[in-house]
C-alpha positions in Angstrom: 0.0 0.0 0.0 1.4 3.6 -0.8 1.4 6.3 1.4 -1.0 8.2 -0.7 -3.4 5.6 -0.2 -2.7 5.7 3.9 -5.7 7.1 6.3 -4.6 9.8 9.1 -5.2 6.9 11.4 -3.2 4.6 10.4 -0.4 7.5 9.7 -0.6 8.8 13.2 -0.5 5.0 14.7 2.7 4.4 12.8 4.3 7.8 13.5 3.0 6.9 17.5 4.7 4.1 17.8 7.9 4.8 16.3 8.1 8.0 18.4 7.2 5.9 21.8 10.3 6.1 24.5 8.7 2.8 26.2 7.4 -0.5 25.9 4.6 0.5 28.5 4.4 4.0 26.2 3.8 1.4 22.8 1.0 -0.9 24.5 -0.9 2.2 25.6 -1.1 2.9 21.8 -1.7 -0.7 21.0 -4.5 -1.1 23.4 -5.9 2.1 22.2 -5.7 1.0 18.7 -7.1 -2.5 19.4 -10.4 -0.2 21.4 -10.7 1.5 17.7 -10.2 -1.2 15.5 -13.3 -3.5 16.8 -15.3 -0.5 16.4 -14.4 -0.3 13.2 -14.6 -3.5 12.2 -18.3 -3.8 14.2 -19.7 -1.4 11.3 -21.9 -2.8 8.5 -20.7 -3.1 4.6 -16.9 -2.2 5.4 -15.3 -1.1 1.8 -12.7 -4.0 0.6 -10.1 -0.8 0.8 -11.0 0.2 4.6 -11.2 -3.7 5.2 -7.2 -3.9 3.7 -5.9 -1.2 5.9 -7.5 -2.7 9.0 -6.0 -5.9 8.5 -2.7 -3.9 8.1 -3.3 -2.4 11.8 -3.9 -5.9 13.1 -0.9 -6.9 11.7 0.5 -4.0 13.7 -1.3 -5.5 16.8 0.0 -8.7 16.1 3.6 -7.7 15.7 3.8 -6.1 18.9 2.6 -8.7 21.2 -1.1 -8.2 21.8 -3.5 -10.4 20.4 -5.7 -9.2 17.3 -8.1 -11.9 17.4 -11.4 -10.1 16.7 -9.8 -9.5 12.9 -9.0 -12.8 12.3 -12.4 -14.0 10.6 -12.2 -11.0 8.7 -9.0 -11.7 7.0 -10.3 -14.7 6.4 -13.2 -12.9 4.7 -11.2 -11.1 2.8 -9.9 -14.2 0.7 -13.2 -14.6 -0.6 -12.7 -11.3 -2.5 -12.8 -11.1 -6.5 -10.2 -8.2 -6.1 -6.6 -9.2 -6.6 -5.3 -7.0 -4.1 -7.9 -7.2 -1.2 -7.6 -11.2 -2.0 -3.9 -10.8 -1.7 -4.1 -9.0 1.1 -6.2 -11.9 2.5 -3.7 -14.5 2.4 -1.1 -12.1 3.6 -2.6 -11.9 7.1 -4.4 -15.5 7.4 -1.0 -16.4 7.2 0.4 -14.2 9.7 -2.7 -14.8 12.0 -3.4 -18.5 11.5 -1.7 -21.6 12.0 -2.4 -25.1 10.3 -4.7 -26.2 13.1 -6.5 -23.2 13.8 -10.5 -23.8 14.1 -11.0 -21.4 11.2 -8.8 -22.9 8.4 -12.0 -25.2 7.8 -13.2 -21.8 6.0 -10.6 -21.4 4.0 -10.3 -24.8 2.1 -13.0 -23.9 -0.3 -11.1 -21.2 -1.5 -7.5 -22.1 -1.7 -8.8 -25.1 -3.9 -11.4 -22.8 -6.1 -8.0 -19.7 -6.3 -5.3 -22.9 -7.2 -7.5 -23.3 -10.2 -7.4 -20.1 -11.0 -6.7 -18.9 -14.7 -4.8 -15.7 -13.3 -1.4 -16.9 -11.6 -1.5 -14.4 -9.5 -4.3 -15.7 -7.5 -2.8 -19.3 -7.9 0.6 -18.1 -6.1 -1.5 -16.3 -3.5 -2.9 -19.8 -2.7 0.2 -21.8 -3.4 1.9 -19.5 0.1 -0.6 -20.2 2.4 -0.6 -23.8 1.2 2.8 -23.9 1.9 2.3 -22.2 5.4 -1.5 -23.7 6.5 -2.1 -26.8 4.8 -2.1 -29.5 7.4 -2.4 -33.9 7.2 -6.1 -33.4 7.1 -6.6 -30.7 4.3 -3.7 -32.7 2.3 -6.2 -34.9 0.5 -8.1 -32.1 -0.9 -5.3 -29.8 -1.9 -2.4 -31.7 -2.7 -3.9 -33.1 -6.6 -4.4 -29.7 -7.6 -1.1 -28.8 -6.7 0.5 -31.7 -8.9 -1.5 -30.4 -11.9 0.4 -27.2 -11.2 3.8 -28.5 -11.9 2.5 -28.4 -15.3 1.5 -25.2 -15.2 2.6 -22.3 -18.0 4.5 -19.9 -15.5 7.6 -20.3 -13.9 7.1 -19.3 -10.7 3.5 -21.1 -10.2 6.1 -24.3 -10.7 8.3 -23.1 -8.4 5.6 -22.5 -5.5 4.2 -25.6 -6.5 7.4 -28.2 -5.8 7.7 -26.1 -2.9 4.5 -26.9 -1.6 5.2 -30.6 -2.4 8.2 -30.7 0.0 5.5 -29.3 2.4 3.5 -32.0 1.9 6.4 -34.5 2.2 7.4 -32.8 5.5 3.6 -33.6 6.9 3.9 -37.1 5.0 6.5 -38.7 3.1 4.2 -41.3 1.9 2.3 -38.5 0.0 4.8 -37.6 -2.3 5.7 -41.3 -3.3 4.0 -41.8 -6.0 5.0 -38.4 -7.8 8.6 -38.8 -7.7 8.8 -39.1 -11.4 7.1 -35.7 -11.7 10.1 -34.2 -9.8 12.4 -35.5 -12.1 11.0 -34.1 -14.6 10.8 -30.2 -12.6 14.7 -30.9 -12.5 15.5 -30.9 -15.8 13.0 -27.0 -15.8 14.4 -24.9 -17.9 14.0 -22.2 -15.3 16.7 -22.3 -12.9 14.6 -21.6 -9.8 12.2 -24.3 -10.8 15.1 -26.6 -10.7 17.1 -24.8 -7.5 13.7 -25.6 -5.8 13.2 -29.2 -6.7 16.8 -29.7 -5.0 15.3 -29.4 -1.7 13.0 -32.0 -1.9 15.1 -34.4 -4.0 17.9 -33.7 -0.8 14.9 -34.7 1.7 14.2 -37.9 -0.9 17.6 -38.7 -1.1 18.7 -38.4 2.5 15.6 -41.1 3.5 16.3 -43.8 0.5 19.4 -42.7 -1.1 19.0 -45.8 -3.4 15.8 -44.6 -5.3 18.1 -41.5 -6.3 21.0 -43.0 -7.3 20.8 -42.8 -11.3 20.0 -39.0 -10.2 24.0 -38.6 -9.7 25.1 -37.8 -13.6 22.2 -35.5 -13.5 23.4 -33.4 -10.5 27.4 -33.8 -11.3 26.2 -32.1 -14.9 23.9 -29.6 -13.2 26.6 -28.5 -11.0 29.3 -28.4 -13.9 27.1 -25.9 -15.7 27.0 -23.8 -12.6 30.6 -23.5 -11.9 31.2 -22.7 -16.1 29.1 -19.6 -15.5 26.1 -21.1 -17.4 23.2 -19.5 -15.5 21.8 -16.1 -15.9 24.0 -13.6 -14.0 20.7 -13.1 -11.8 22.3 -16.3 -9.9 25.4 -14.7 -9.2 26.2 -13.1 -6.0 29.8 -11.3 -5.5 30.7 -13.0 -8.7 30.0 -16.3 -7.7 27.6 -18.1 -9.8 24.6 -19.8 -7.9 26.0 -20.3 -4.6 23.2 -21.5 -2.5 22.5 -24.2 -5.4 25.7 -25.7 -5.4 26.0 -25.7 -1.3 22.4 -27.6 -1.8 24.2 -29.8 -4.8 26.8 -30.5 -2.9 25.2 -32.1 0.1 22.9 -34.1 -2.6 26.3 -35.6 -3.5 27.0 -36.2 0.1 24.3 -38.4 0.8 24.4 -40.3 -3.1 27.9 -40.8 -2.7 28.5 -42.2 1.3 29.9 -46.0 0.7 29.6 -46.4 -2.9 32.8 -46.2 -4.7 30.9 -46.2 -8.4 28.9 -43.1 -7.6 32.0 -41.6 -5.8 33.9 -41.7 -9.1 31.4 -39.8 -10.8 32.0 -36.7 -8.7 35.6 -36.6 -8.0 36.2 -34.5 -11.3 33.7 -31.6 -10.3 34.2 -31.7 -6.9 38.2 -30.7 -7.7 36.9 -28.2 -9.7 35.0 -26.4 -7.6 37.2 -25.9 -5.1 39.3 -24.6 -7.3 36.9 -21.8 -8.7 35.0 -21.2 -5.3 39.0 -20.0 -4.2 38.1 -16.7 -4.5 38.9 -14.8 -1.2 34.7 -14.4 -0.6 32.7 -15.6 2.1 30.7 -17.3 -0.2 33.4 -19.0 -1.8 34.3 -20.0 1.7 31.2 -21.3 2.2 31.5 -23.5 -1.3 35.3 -24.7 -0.4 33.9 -26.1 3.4 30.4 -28.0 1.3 33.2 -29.3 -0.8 35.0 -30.6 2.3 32.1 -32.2 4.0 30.8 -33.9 1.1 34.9 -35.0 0.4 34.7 -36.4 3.6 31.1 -38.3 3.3 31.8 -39.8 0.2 34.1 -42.9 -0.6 37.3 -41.5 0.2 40.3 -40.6 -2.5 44.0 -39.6 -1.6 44.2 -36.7 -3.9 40.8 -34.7 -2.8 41.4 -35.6 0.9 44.8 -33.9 0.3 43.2 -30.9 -1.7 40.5 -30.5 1.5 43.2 -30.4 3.8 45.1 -27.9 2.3 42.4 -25.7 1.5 41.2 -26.0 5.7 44.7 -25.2 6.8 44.2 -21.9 5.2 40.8 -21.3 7.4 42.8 -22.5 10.6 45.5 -19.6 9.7 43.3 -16.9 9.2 42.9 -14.1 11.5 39.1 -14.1 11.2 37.5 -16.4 13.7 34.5 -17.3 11.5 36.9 -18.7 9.6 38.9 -20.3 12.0 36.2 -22.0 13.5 35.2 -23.4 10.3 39.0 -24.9 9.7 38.8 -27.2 13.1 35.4 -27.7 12.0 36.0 -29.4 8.9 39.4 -30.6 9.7 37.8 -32.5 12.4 35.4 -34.0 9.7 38.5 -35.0 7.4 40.0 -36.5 10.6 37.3 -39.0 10.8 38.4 -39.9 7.5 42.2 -40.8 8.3 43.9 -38.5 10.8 47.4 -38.9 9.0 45.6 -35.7 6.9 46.0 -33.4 9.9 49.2 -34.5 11.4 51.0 -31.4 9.8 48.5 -29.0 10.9 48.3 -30.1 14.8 50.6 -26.9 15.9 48.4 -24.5 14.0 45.2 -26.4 15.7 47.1 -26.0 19.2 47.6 -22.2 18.3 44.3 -22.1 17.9 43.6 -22.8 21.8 45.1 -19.5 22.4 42.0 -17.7 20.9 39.9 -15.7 23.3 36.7 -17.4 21.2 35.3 -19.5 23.8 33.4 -21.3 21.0 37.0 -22.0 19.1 38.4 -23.1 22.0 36.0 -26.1 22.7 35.6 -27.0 18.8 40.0 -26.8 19.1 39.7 -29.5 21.8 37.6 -31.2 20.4 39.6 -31.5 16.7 42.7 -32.0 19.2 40.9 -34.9 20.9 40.3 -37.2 17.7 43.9 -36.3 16.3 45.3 -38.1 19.1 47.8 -41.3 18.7 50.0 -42.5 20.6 52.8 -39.4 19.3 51.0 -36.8 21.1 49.0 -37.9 23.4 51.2 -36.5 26.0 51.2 -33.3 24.5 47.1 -33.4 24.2 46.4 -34.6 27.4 48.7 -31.6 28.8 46.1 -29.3 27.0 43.3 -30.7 27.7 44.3 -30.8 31.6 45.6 -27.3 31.4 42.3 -25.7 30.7 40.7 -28.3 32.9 42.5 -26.5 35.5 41.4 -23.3 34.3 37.6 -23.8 33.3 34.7 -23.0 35.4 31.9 -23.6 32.8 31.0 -27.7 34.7 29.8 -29.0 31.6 33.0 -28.4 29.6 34.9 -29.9 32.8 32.8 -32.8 32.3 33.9 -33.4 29.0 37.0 -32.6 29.6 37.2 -35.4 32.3 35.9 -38.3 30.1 37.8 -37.1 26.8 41.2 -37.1 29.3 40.1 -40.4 30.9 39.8 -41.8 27.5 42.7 -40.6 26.2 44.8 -42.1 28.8 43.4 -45.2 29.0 44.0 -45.7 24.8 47.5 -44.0 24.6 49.3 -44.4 28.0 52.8 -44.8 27.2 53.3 -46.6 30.4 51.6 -47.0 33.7 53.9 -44.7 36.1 52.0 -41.6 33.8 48.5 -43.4 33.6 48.9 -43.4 37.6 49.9 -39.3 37.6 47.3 -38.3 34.7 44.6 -40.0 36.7 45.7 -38.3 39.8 45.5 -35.1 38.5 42.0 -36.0 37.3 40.8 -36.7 40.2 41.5 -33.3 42.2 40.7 -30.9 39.8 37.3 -32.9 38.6 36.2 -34.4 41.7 32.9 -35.4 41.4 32.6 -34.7 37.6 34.4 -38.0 37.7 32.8 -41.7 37.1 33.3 -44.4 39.8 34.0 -47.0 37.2 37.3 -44.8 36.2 38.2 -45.2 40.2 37.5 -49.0 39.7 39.5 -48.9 36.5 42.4 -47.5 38.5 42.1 -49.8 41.1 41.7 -53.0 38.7 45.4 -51.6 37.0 47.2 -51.7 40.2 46.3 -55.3 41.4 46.3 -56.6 38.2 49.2 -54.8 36.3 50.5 -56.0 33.2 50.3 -59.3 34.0 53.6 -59.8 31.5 56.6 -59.4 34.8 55.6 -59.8 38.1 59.1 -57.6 39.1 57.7 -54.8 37.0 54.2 -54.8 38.3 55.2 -54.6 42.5 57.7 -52.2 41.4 54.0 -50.2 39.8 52.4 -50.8 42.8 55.2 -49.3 45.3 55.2 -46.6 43.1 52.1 -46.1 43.6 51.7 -46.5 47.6 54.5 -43.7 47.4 52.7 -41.3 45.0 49.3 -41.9 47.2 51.2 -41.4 50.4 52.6 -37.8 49.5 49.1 -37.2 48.0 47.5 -37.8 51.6 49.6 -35.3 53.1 47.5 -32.9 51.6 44.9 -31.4 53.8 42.0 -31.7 51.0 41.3 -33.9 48.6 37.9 -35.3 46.7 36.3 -38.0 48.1 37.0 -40.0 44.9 40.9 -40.1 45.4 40.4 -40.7 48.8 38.8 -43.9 47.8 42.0 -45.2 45.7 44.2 -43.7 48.4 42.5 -46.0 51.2 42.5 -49.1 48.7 46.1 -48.8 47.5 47.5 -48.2 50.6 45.4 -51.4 52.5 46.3 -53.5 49.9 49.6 -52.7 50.0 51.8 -50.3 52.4 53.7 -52.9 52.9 55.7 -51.8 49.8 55.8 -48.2 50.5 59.7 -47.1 50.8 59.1 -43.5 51.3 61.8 -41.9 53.9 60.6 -41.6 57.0 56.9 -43.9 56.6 56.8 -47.0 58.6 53.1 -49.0 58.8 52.0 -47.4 62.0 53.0 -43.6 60.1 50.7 -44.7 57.8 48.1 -46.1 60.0 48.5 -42.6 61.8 48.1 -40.6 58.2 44.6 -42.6 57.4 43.8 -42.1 61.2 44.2 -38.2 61.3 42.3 -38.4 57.2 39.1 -40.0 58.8 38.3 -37.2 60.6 38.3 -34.8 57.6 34.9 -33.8 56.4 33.8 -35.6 53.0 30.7 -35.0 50.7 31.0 -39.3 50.4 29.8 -40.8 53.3 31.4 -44.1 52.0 34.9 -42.5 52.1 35.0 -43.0 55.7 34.0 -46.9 55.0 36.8 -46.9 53.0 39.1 -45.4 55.4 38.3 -48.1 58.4 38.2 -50.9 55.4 42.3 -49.8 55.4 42.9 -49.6 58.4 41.6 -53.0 59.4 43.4 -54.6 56.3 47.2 -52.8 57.2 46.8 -53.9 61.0 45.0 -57.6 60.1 47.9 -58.0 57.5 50.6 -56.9 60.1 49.1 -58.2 63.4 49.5 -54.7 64.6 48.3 -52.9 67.8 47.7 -49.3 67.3 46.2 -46.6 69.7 45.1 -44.2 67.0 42.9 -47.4 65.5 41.8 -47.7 69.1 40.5 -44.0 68.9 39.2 -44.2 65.7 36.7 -47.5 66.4 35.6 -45.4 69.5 34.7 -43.2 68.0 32.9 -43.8 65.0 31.4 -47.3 66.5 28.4 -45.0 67.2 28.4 -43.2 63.9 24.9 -42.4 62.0 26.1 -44.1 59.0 25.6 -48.1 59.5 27.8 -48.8 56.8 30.9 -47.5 59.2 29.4 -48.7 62.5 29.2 -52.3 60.9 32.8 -51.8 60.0 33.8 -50.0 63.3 32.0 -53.8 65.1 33.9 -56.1 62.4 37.0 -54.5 62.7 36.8 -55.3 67.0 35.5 -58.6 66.9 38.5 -59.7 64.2 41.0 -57.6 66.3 40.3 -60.3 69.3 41.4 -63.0 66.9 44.5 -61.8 64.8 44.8 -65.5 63.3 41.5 -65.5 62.3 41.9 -61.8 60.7 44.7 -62.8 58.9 42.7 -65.9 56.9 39.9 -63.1 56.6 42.2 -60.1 55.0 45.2 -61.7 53.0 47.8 -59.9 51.6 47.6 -58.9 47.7 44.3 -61.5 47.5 41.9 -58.5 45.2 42.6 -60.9 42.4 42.1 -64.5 43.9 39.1 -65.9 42.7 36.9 -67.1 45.5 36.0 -70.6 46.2 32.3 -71.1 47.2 31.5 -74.6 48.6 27.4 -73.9 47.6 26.5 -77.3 49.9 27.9 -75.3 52.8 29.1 -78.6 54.0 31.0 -76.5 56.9 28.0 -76.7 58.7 27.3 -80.1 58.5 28.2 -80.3 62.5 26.0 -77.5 63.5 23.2 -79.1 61.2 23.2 -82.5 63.2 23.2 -80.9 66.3 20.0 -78.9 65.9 18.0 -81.6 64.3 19.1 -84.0 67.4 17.8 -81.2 69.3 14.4 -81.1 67.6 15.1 -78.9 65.2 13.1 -79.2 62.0 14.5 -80.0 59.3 15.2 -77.7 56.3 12.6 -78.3 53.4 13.9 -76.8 49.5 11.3 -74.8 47.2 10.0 -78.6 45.2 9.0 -80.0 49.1 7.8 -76.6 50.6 5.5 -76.3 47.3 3.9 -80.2 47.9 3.3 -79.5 51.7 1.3 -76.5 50.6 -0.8 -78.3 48.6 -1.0 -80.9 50.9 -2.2 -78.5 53.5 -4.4 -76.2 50.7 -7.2 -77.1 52.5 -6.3 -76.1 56.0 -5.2 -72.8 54.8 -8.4 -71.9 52.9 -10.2 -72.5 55.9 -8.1 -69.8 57.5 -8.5 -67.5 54.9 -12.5 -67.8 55.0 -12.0 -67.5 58.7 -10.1 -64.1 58.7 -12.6 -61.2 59.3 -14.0 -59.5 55.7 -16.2 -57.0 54.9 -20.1 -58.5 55.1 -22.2 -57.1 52.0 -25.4 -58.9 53.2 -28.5 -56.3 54.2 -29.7 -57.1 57.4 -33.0 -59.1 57.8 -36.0 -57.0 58.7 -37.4 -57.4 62.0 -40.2 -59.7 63.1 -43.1 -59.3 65.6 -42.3 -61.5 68.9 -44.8 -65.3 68.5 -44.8 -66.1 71.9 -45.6 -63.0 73.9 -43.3 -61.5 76.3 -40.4 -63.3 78.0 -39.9 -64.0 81.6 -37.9 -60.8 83.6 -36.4 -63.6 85.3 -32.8 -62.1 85.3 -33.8 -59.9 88.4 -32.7 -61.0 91.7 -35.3 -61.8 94.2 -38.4 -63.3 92.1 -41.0 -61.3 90.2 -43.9 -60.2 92.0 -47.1 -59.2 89.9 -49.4 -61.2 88.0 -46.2 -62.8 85.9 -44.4 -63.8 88.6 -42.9 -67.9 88.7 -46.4 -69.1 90.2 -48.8 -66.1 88.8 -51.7 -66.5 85.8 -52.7 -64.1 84.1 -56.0 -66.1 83.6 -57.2 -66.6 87.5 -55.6 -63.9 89.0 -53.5 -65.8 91.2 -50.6 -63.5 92.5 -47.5 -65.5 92.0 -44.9 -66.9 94.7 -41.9 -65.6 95.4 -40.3 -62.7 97.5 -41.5 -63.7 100.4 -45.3 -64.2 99.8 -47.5 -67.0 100.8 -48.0 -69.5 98.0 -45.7 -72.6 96.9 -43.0 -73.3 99.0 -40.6 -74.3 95.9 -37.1 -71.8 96.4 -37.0 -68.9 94.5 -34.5 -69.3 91.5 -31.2 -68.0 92.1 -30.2 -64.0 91.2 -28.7 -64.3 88.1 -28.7 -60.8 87.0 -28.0 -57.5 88.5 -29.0 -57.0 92.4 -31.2 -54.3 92.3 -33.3 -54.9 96.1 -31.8 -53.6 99.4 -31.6 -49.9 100.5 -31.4 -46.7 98.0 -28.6 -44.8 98.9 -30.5 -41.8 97.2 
């Protein structure tokens, strides 16, 4: 819309909002707007030019943040318009407004099928867009034939809008475009390139989910993309002198997908793909762009010496470059080429390190990352140092995190021997702490008692190495829980071996001793503390007053887990023979012998039955006495109280007349007394009356004759 054609209204609401100072300033106009517009809109036969320019302030409404609902069923409305522009104007703002499951698109089907058949392809393209944008599975049905008549359609860009609704529809479902895939390979070969640039986006969607169906596609594309590199399009293609950019990019990842583990189609593309590195090398971003596609899809494809050398080369450049855009795209597709065979970036591992240097947080972890898969057993040392230096210096915890497992990793693949696994590990542990896994501690552990397994010399002197390293390590006064934990294996297993100057058994018994009173975040580290002390002085048949302290004290600890030790650890301590068979020396790696009869306790057995014990039934023998006894134990179960659903039974008039009061003590006097009739009037006996001498029945009930207290 011109300004000529602009009410004061609508000038003074743009001019108001672009001269608020505010956000609350700019809803005050908004709300006021909103007040005005449903006015408007309540009026009777609104022109189709008033009707555009209100749906232009809704879209105002809409952009900044308040809801313009009311106008939505008129926008709708105005798609139903024979004028171009008001119709246009339509679809501009059902789009904005609507989405594909809105309640009102139900209105709107009627017309984007009566506008796609449409002679003027004006209207048709109006439709095509909010296909595109509103069409959802259920309005698929109806819409989507009309759109594959339009791939046949006269105008170029009613093609173009229709393959682009089509990898719409393939988006929703791919089964819907199935059975057309022979239509889109004939929208390739369009003589208008942006026919044919669109149909590359859903062949790549095609190709990347059955990359068979698309194989005899590969001449096609190699040929497409030849003519784009010789300059063949229209210079409308071109931007900063390179021809067609964003096709090839899309071309090149087409060739990606076509060519991953097949060596015939491979072949095909080696030829352009050299070429068009070489003309993308132009000192654009663009061309950039191009060189870093070429890389990836060198990469992805079946690999050849020559290109893989060409990529290289042409990412080294990126990794030297002062702009970090670039950088960061070197490492990137270096690290992609490194996937391929890392020999390729062995000359270019100093420049990568330089890169680490870089004030670009962002470079930085993408650097570590390309330095992490160029690792062999050359530099690892050099890596790991790296990676552990900025470790050290990192607080962001999920980059520590990573940087823990990719150090852990790297030490376990490329140790060059087990004296610097030992150290690495160490250093590990205190600056990640809790970032790190128990299983690497277990690891750890597993590599000391086990060693090489090759010399036995070798591997005690390993472990006395490391009882010396872990006893200079506990002389620290803080260290995570998870070293701890190796520390307090190591050295139970073996202090013996420990040779540092001045550290006999009960200095190190003393060292753990003063360590279990630190404060830990693990409350197992203590359990592993008193689990090394009871080994050293089992092993040793030592007696120590620190220990003494220590089971004192922490006998009545909260944690059960070190109570139970703190009990085990006395009652073994009264038998040092007995502890000795229990906690042998260097035994982590014996296998266990398990006598499953437990014929030990044959004896005891014997004993107990003799005494009247019963004897012990297995699962076969407990099953047949329960169904022996099924019946017994239904009875029980009927017999345990339940719920009672049953109505009572409704009362009944007495047959016999009254009964007898005879629970009161003393006999009944009256007319029906024991010897009373109600018939002759006889007064009954009883209660010391004249009449029959028989005694008065005994006072059953409660004794209610004798003085009143009252």
């Amino acid at each position: 819309m011109s300004g000529g054609h602009l009410s004061k209204e609508f000038f003074e609401l743009v001019k108001s909002i672009g001269e608020s100072r505010s956000k609350q300033e700019e809803d005050k106009i908004i709300i006021g707007e909103i007040q005005i517009l449903k006015a408007h809109l309540a009026q009777p036969s609104i022109s189709a030019k008033k009707m555009k320019e209100y749906m232009i302030r809704a879209v105002y409404v809409e952009m900044l943040g308040h809801d313009a609902g009311f106008a939505y069923i008129h926008a709708v409305k105005l798609t139903h318009e024979k004028n171009l522009l008001a119709k246009r104007i339509g679809y501009l703002t059902t789009n904005l407004f609507l989405h594909k499951d809105h309640e009102l698109m139900l209105l709107l089907i009627n017309t984007m099928q009566r506008d796609l058949q449409s002679a003027n392809h004006l209207e048709v393209c109006a439709a095509l867009t909010s296909v595109c944008r509103l069409v959802n599975m259920e309005m698929i049905p109806a819409i989507s034939p009309l759109v594959f008549k339009l791939l046949a359609h006269p105008q170029e860009v009613v093609r173009k809008k229709a393959i682009i609704a089509m990898n719409h529809f393939h988006k929703l479902d791919p089964n819907i475009v199935l059975d057309h895939t022979d239509q889109i390979r004939k929208v390739l070969c369009d003589p208008d390139p942006g026919v044919m640039g669109a149909t590359l986006h859903i062949l790549y969607e095609l190709a990347k989910s059955n990359p068979a169906n698309c194989k005899e596609l590969v001449p096609s594309f190699v040929c497409i993309l030849k003519q784009i590199t010789e300059h063949r399009l229209p210079r409308d293609f071109d931007y900063h002198r390179m021809p067609a950019p964003w096709l090839q990019v899309k071309l090149l990842g087409i060739l990606g997908v076509l060519g991953t583990a097949d060596q015939k189609s491979s072949e095909q593309m080696y030829e352009i793909l050299q070429e068009c590195m070489r003309r993308a090398d132009s000192g654009v971003n663009v061309g950039y762009a191009i060189i870093y596609e070429c890389v990836r899809c060198i990469t992805r494809i079946y690999p050849d010496h020559s290109l893989l050398e060409l990529a290289a080369s042409n990412i080294s450049r990126f990794i030297s470059s002062d702009n970090h855009n670039l950088k960061y795209l070197g490492v990137t597709g270096l690290a992609q080429i490194v996937q391929v065979n890392a020999s390729y970036a062995t000359e270019h591992q100093m420049v990568v390190v330089d890169c680490l240097e870089d004030p670009d947080e962002t470079l930085k972890r993408k650097t570590l990352d390309l330095l992490f898969r160029m690792t062999n057993p050359q530099n690892a040392t050099v890596v790991v140092e790296k990676l552990t230096f900025h470790m050290r210096t990192s607080v962001d915890q999920h980059l520590r995190r990573e940087l823990v497992q990719r150090i852990t990793s790297l030490a376990e693949r490329f140790a060059p021997d087990n004296e610097w696994y030992v150290n690495t590990m160490n250093t590990v542990f205190e600056l990640g702490g809790d970032l790190v896994p128990a299983e690497t501690a277990f690891n750890l552990m597993r590599l000391v008692a086990e060693g090489t397994g090759e010399d036995d010399q070798k591997d005690m002197e390993f472990r006395a190495f490391a009882v010396n390293t872990y006893l200079k390590l506990l002389e620290k006064p803080s260290l995570p829980d998870i070293l701890v934990q190796v520390i307090a294996w190591v050295l139970g297993e073996y202090s013996r071996l420990a040779s540092v100057d001045g550290y006999t058994l009960d200095d190190i018994i003393d060292l753990l001793c003063e360590c279990i009173d630190r404060s830990f975040e693990d409350a197992a580290t203590r359990g592993y503390l008193v689990s090394a002390l009871m080994k050293i002085v089992g092993q040793n048949g030592l007696k120590n007053a620190s220990v003494e302290n220590v089971l004192k004290s922490y006998r009545a600890s909260r944690l059960t887990d070190v109570q139970q030790r703190c009990y085990e650890f006395e009652q073994l301590w009264q038998t040092p023979g007995l502890m000795q068979k229990v906690l042998p020396y260097d035994a982590s790696c014996e296998d266990i012998n398990i006598n499953k009869r437990l014929s030990f306790l044959d004896g005891f057995v014997k004993t107990k039955l003799e005494q009247g014990a019963k004897p012990y039934q297995d699962a076969i023998q407990r099953a047949s006495a329960k169904e022996s006894f099924g019946h017994v134990h239904a009875e029980v179960v009927e017999s345990k109280p339940t719920l009672n659903f049953t109505p009572y039974e409704a009362p009944t008039k007495p047959s016999g007349g009254y009964p007898a009061a005879s629970g009161l003590g003393g006999g009944a006097s009256g007319p029906w007394g024991p010897g009373g009739s109600a018939e002759n009037g006889s007064p009954g006996t009883g209660g010391g009356m004249g009449g029959s001498s028989a005694p008065p029945p005994a006072a059953t009930g409660l004794k209610v004759d004798g003085p009143r207290k009252w």
